[in-house]
N, C-alpha and C positions, 0 to 999 in steps of 0.2 A: 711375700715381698714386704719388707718394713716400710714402714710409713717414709714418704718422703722419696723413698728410691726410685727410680724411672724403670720402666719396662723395659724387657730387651728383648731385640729382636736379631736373630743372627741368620748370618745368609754365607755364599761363595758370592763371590764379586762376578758379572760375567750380564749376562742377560738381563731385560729389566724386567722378568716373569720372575726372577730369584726374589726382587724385594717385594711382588706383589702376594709372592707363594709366604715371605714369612710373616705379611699382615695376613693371609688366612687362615694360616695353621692357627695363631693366637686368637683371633677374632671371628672368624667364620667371616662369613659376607658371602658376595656372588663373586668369584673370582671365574676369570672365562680367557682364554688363550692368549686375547689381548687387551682385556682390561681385569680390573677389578674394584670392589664397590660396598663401603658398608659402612650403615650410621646408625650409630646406638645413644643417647641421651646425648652428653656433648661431644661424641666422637663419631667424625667424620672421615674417609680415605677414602680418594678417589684417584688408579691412576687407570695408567694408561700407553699401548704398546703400538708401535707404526714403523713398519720397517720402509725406509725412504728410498731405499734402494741395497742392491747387492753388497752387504756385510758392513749396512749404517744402520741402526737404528735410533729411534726419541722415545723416549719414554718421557710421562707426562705427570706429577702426582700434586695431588690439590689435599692440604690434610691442617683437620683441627682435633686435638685429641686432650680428653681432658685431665691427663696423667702426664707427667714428661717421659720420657721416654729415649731409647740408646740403639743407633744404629750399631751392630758390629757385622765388618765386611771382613770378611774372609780372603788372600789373595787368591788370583785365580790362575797365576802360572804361566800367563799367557803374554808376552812380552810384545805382540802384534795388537793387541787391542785398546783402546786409547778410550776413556772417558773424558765428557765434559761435563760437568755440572753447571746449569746458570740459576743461578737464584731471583725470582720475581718478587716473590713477599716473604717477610718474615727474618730470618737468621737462625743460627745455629749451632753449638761449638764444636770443634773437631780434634780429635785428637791423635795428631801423629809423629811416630817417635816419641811417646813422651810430653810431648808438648798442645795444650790445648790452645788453638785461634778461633775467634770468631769470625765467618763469614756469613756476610749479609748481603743483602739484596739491594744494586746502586752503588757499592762501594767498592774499594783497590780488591776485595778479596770477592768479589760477584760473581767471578766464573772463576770454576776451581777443575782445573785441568792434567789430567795424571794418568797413568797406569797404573793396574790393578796386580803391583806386585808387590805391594805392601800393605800390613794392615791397618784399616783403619777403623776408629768408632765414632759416630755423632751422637750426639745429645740434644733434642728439640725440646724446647720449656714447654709446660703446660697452657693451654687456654690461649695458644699464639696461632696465628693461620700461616701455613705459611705452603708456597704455592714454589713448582720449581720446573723446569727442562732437563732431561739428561742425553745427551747425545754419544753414543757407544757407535763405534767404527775399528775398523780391521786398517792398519795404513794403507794395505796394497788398493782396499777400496777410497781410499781419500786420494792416493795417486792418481787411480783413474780418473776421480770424480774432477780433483782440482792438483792435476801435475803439476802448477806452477810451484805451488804449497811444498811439495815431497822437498827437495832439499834441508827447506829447514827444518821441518819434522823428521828428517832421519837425522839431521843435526841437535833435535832438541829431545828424541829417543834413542840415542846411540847406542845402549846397552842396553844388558836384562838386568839393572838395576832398580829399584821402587825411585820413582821421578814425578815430583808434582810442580805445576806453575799455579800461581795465581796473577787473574787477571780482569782490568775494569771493564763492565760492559758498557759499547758504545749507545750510546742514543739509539739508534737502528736499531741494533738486536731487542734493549726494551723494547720498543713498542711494536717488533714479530713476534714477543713472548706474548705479549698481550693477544695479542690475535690467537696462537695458537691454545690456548689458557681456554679462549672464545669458544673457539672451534672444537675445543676438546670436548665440550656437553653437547655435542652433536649438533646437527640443521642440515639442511641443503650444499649436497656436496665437500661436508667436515672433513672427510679424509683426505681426499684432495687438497683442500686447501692449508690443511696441515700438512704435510708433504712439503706443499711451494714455500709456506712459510720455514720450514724446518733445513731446507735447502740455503735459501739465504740468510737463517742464521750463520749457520754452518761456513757460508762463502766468506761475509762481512767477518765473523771473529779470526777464521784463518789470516786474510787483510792485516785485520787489527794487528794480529801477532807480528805479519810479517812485517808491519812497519815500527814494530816497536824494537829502541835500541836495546843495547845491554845493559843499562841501566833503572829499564822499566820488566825486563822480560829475563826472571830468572828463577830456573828449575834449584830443587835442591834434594839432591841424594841423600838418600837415609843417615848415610858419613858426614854430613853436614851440618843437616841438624843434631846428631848426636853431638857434635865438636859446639854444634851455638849453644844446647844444653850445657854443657860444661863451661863455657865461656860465660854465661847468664849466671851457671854458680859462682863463677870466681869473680865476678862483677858485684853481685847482691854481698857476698863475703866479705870484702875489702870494701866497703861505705865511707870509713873515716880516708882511704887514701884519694889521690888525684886521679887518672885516669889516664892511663899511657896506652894509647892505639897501638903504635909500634912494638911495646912489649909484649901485650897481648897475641900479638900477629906472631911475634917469635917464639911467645913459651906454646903457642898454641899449633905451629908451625904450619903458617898460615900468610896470604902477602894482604899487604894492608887492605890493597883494591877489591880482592877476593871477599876479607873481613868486612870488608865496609858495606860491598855490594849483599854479602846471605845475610847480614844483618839485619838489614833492611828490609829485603825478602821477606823473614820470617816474621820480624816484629814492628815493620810498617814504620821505622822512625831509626831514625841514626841513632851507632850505638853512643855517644854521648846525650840526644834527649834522654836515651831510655836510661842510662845511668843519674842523669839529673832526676828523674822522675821519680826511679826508685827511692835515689838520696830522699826527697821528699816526702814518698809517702813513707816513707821509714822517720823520718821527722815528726810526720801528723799522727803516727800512731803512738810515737813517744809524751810528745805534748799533749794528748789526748790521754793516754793515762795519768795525768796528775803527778808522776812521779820526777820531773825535768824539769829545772827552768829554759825558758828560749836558750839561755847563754849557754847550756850545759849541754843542750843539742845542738848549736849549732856548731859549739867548738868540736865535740864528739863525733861529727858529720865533715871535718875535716876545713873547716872556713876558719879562716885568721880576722875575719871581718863580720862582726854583724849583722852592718847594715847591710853585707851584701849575701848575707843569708836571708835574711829579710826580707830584703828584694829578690829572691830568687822564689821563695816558697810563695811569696804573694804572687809571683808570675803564675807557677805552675798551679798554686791550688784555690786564686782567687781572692784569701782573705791574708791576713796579716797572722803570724806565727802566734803573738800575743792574745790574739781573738783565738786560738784552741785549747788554752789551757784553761783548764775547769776552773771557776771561780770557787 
């Protein structure tokens, strides 16, 4: 392995003995039906396996590793089984379809909710802790468990298509993550109380979903993201022009609402910040090279006006255009 490069570890998506079986094959440790365990100078992994009930499980992993290192998930073909991921500490990149997101822990992307019929890889930095929940269930058993729920879950997995949400964790589920985090190093009746806590996470995120509109609560099929990929190229391509939503939508044959809402979805910000944004750092690294005056980027970046190039890059990047060009 070259200097620099992360570890990889590859698994089938499916059970959470898969990710524990391929930190052992790499590492050794004590791996045991429902847990597993191993700390060598600054690498630590600790998870952990609780079936909550009939065709739910939690999986539990607590990890500091002093390499960074490369989830690859395998899919697993199985169009009834549903992951949740909640992240406690830490963050981590992910990358699907092509496209790499960060999700963290406390934020719009905290719980990363999907099926496992697509692939996926993560990438966790070195020397970071970071600490997470996975909850793996069969729909017929989330029926049982919370019938209210089924409709919109057959609504929000209607196909055997690869289908992921992201979504913010409430107040509540943090602090049952915390608990079961607790509870995970064992004491006086651990399992049990991982179970109750794992129970109402499970009930409160479902809630959470069902009350969120369409504007906060949006899946996106592989055809999706493949279409915002190409949408994100022909957006970074065209810098010096203005920015027509409506064309977009039509060369891309696509309706604005749709555009506007996987937009979002995928890159957390309306597609005009993210076109201001990019204008700018494409700005910063011009004038950063010494070879541009302000005037020659801002006209080049498609502004008739200066000053309100000016004002726009001091908005987005803090300092004045003038202040990056190398004395």
């Amino acid at each position: 392995m070259a200097q620099g490069e992360p570890l990889i570890f590859k698994f089938k998506e499916g059970p959470f003995i898969n990710y524990m079986s391929a930190y052992h094959q790499h590492f050794g440790g004590e791996l045991k039906p429902e847990s597993y365990h191993y700390k060598g100078g600054k690498t630590e992994i600790a998870g952990s396996s609780h079936i909550i009930a009939d065709g739910i499980e939690l999986g539990v992993a607590e990890i500091i590793h002093s390499e960074p290192f490369k989830m690859i998930r395998i899919p697993d073909s199985n169009p009834d089984l549903l992951h949740m991921v909640i992240i406690h500490t830490g963050f981590y990149t992910q990358a699907y379809a092509n496209q790499l997101q960060q999700l963290e822990a406390e934020s719009a992307k905290g719980i990363f909710f999907y099926n496992g019929l697509f692939p996926l890889s993560a990438e966790f930095p070195a020397n970071t802790p970071y600490k997470s929940i996975v909850l793996k269930f069969e729909k017929g058993a989330l029926k049982q468990l919370i019938p209210e729920v089924w409709p919109l879950i057959n609504t929000m997995y209607n196909s055997s298509e690869g289908l992921a949400y992201h979504i913010m964790p409430p107040r509540e589920v943090s602090l049952l993550v915390d608990d079961i985090l607790h509870y995970h190093k064992g004491g006086f009746a651990s399992k049990a109380l991982i179970k109750a806590r794992a129970l109402e996470v499970l009930a409160i995120t479902m809630k959470t979903i069902e009350q969120m509109d369409d504007d906060e609560l949006n899946g996106l099929h592989i055809d999706d993201y493949n279409r915002l990929m190409r949408i994100k190229k022909h957006l970074l391509a065209s810098l010096a022009d203005s920015i027509n939503v409506e064309a977009i939508a039509d060369e891309f044959a696509i309706s604005i609402s749709k555009l506007n809402r996987d937009f979002k979805a995928l890159f957390n910000m309306t597609i005009y910040k993210f076109y201001t944004h990019a204008k700018m750092d494409e700005a910063y690294r011009r004038l950063q090279s010494g070879q541009y005056s302000v005037t020659e980027v801002g006209y080049d970046l498609g502004y008739n006006s200066l000053s309100k190039f000016s004002e726009m890059f001091k908005k987005v990047k803090g300092i004045s255009p003038s202040d990056v060009v190398p004395l």
